[in-house]
C-alpha positions, 0 to 999 in steps of 0.5 A: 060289965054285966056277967052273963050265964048260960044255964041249960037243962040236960034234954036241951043239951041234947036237943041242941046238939041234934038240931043246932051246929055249933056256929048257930048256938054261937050265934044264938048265944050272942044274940040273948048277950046283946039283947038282955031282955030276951026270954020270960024272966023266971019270978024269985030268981032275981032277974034270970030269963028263959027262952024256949 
């Protein structure tokens, strides 16, 4: 099992919190789990993605 972190910047976090309900980030984090190869991976991190 691979373990997954949700790292996100602190303007993210207000944006999100003004534009997404709680039920759609959910579902916005279960579709980057189920999906891993979402995002631009960030080069020298070893393999962390980004979304925008």
């Amino acid at each position: 099992m691979r373990y997954v972190e949700f790292i996100e910047t602190d303007f993210f976090s207000k944006q999100r919190e003004r534009l997404l309900s709680e039920d759609e980030y959910t579902e916005f984090q279960k579709l980057l789990v189920t999906d891993l190869k979402l995002g631009s991976v960030i080069v020298g991190t070893g393999g962390c993605r980004k979304t925008r």
